[in-house]
N, C-alpha and C positions, 0 to 999 in steps of 0.2 A: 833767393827765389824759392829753393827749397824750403825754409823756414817758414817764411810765408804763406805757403802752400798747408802747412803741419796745421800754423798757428789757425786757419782759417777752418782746417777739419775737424779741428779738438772743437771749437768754439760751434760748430752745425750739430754735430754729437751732443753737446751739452745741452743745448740748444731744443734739442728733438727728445733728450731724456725729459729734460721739463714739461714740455708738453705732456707728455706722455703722462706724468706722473702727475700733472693739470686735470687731466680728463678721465681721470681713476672715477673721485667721485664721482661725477656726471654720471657714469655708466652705472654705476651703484645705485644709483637715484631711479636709473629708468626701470629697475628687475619689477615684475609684477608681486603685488599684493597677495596676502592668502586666498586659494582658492573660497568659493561662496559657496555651499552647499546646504538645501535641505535634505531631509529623511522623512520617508514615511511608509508607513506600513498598511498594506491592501490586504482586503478580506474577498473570498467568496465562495460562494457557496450553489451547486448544481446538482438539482434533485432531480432522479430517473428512475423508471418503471425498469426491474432486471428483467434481463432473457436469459436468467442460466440459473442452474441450483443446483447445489452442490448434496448429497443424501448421504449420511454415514449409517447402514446396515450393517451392524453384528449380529452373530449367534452363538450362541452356552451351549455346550452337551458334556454332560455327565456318565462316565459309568467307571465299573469298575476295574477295569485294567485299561492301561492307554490306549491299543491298536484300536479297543471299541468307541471309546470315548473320538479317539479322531475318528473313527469309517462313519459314526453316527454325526460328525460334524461336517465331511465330504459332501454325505448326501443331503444334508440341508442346506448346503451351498451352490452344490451343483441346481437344487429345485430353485434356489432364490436366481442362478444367473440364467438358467431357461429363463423364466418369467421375465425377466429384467432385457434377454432376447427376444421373445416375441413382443415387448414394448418397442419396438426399434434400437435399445442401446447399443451400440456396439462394444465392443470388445476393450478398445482403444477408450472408450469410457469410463472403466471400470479397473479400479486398482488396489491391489491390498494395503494394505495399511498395516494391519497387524497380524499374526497370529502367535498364540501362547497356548503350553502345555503345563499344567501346574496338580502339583499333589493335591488332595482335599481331606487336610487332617481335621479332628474333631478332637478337640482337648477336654476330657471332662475326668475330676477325681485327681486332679494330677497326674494324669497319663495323657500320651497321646496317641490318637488313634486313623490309622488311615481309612477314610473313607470310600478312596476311590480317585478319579482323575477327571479334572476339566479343562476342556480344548475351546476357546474363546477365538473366534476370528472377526476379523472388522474389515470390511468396504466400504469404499469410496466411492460414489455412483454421479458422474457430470450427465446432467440432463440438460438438453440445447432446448429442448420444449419445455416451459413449465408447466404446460396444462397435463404431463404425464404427470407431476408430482403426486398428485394423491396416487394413482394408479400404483407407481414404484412404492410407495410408502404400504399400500395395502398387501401389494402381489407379495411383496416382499417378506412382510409379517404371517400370511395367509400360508408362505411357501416353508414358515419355519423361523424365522428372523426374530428373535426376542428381544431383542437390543435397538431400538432406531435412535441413535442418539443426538439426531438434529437436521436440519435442515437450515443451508446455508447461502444465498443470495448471491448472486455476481452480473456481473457484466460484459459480455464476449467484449465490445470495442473499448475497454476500460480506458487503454491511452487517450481515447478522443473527448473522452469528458473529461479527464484526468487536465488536458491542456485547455479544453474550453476554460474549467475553472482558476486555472491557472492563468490564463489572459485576462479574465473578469477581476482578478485580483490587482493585475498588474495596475488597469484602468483604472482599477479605486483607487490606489497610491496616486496616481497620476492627479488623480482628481481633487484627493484631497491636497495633494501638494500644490497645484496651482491656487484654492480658496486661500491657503494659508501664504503662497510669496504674494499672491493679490492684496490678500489685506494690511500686506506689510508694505506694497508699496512697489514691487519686485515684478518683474518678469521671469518667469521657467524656464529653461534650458532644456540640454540635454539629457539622459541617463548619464549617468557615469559609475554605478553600481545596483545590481541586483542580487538578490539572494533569496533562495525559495526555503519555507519548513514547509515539510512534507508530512502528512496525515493518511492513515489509514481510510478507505472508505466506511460510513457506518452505515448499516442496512438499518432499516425502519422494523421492519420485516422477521425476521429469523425463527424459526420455530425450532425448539428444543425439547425434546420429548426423551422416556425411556419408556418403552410399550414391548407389551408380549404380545406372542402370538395369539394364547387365550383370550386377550379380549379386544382384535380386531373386530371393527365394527362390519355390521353389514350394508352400510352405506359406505360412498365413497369419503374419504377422508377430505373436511375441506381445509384447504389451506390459501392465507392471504400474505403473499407476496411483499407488498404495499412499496414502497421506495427504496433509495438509496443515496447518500448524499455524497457528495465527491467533494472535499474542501480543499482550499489552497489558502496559503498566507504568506505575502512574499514581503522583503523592507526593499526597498525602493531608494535611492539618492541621486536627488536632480542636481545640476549646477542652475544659478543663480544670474541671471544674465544684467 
């Protein structure tokens, strides 16, 4: 009885191995196919009028030992940041950037000759108004400012066009990837990967000058602003339904 019992369990075991190793393929058979995927790549582009400008104000003073050369560069910074105060700037505004104290030698004959010392300083002037801009650009020259070396365009809510255009890109990809599984025959899916390049903003705009105080005009300074573009470019990959 025992025996029979053995012979009966070897033979259900053998029995169940086979199947098992029956239904290997099968299962093989059913794994899915390679994923279906297109790519494409969205553009866009969001042009805006700025509300901010950015003013780099320097000033040069000359003489002959250093203490004078800085106290004559003092008082033409202190006159540029009054002015730059009774325009409303504030404080928080207004930020150095540079200043340098340098020999000023004169080489002639094969010798060299000191001249004397010049004290160079540079500001950085945020203006939340642009219509001050001429104003800052004139008081500033008028106050001693020899150097204006540009004017530079922004946008206080940058982030918000920054994503606008970033969505409008997205929707391109989108767009152009459905004409292309359409004409194939194809249904769109989901996203399954995105990926942004990132660009700088380019102003339309930018004024870049080097003007002296000597030949401030006696009109207001005009200047035009004009645009700013804010681009995005993302690649995009849909599945394939």
């Amino acid at each position: 009885m025992r025996k029979r019992i053995s012979t009966t369990a070897a033979f259900a075991a053998f029995a169940l191995a086979l199947l098992t190793l029956g239904a290997a393929p099968a299962v093989a058979q059913e794994r899915p196919g390679p994923e279906r995927i297109v790519t494409m790549t969205g553009q866009a582009e969001v042009s805006m009028a700025p509300d901010q400008a950015w003013v780099a104000v320097g000033i040069e003073q000359r003489a002959q030992k250093p203490q004078e050369a800085q106290r004559l560069a003092a008082e033409v910074m202190n006159r540029v940041r009054a002015q730059l105060a009774a325009l409303g700037i504030p404080d928080a505004a207004i930020q150095t950037v540079s200043f340098n104290m340098n020999a000023d030698w004169d080489y002639a004959n094969n010798k060299r000759t000191l001249r004397g010392y010049i004290v160079t300083n540079l500001l950085r002037v945020r203006v939340d108004d642009i219509s001050k801009v001429p104003d800052v650009l004139d008081r500033s020259i008028a106050s001693g400012g020899n150097a204006i070396h540009g004017v530079r365009w922004d946008i206080k809510d940058r982030v918000k066009v920054e994503r606008e255009a970033l969505r409008q890109a997205v929707e391109d990809a989108r767009q152009r990837a459905e004409v292309a599984v359409a004409a194939a025959g194809g249904k769109l899916g989901v996203v399954s990967h995105i990926s942004e390049q990132r660009y700088d903003s380019q102003p339309k705009g930018d004024v870049m000058m080097m003007r002296s105080a000597a030949a401030a005009p006696e009109a207001a300074t005009p200047i035009s602003p004009g645009e700013i573009d804010v681009r995005s470019t993302v690649t995009v990959s849909f599945r394939i339904e």
